[in-house]
C-alpha distance (Angstrom), angle and dihedral (degrees) to the residues before:
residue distance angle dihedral
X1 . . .
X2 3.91 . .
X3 3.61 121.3 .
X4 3.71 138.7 -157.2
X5 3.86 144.0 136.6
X6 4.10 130.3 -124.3
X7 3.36 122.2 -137.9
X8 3.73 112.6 -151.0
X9 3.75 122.4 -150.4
X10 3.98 131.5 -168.8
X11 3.52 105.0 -126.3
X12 4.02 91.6 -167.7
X13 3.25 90.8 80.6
X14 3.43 109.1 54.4
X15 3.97 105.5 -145.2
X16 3.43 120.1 -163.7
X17 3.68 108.6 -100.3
X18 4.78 89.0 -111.4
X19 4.09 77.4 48.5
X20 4.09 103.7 47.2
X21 4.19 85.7 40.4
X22 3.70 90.4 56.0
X23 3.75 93.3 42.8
X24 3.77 85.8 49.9
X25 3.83 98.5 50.4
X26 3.57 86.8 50.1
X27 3.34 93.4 60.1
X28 3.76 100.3 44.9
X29 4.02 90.0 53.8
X30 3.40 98.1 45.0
X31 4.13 101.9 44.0
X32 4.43 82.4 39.0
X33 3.79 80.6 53.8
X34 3.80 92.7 51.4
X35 4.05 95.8 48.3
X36 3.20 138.1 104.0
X37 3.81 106.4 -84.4
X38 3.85 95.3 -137.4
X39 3.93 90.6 55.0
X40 3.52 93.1 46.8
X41 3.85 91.1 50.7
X42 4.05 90.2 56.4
X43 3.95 81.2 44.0
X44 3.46 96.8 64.0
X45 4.04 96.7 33.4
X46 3.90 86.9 61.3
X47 4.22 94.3 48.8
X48 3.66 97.4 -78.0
X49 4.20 84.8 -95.3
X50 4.25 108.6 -147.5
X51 4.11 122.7 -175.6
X52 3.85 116.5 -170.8
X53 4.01 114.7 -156.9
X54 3.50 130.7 171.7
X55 3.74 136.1 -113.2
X56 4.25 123.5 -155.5
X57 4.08 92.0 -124.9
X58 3.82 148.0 -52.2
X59 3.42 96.0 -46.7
X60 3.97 98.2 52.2
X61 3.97 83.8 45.7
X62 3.70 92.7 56.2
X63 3.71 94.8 51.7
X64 3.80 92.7 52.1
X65 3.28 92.3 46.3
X66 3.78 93.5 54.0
X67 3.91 100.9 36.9
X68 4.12 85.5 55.6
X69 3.51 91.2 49.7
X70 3.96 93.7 41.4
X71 4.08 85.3 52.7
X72 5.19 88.6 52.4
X73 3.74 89.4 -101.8
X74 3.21 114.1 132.3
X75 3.74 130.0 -124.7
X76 4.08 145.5 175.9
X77 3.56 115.4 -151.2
X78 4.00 105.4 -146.5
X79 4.06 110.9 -132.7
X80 4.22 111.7 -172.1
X81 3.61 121.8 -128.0
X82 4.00 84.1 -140.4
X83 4.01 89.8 -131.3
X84 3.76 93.3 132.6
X85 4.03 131.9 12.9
X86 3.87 100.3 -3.1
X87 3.39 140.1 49.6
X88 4.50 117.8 -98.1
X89 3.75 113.0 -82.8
X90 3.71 98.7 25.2
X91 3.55 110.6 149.5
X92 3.97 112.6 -134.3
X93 3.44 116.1 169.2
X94 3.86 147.3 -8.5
X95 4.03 120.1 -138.7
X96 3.88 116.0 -150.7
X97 3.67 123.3 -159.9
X98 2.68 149.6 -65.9
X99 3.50 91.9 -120.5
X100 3.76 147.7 118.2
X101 4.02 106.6 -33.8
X102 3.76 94.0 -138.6
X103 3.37 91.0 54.4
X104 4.03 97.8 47.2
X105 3.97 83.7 41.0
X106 3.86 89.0 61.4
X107 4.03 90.2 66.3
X108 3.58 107.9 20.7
X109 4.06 95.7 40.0
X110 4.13 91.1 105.9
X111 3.23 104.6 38.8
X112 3.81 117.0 112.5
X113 3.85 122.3 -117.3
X114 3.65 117.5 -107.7
């Protein structure tokens, strides 16, 4: 079984690319920090594999977000403190996984790449 995890960007809002990287790590750590500890351990022996796609807007991220946890993978949805480009409570991003590929693949499989 291959693992990895999906981060999900909003593409409405048009981070800069410092901005949508930080957004992203944030939601990597925080959904890895979430997981099950024996899928993140086969994560990280197989190179700790990360895709990040793109969503239209806060809608599109919501419904991700939901199907992936509707399907027992887990996910972080990424809300910004609004200290920088955008304004407090924005939400960004969702991270998914680590987890089973297949299953990830199911959801995030036509998605654009950032």
């Amino acid at each position: 079984m291959v693992f990895k995890q999906v981060l999900v960007i909003r593409g409405d809002l048009k981070l800069p690319k410092g901005k949508m990287a930080a957004q992203a790590a944030h939601a990597s750590v925080e959904s890895t920090l979430r997981s099950d500890k024996d899928k993140v351990k086969k994560w990280r022996n197989n190179g700790s594999a990360k895709i990040v796609v793109k969503v239209i807007d806060k809608k599109e991220l919501y419904k991700i977000n939901q199907i992936a946890k509707d399907s027992g993978l887990t996910t972080a949805l990424i809300t910004d403190a609004g200290k920088t480009v955008i304004a407090p409570g924005t939400e960004t991003c969702v991270g998914i996984g680590p987890d089973d590929e297949e299953k990830i693949d199911l959801i995030t499989r036509d998605l654009k790449l950032v």
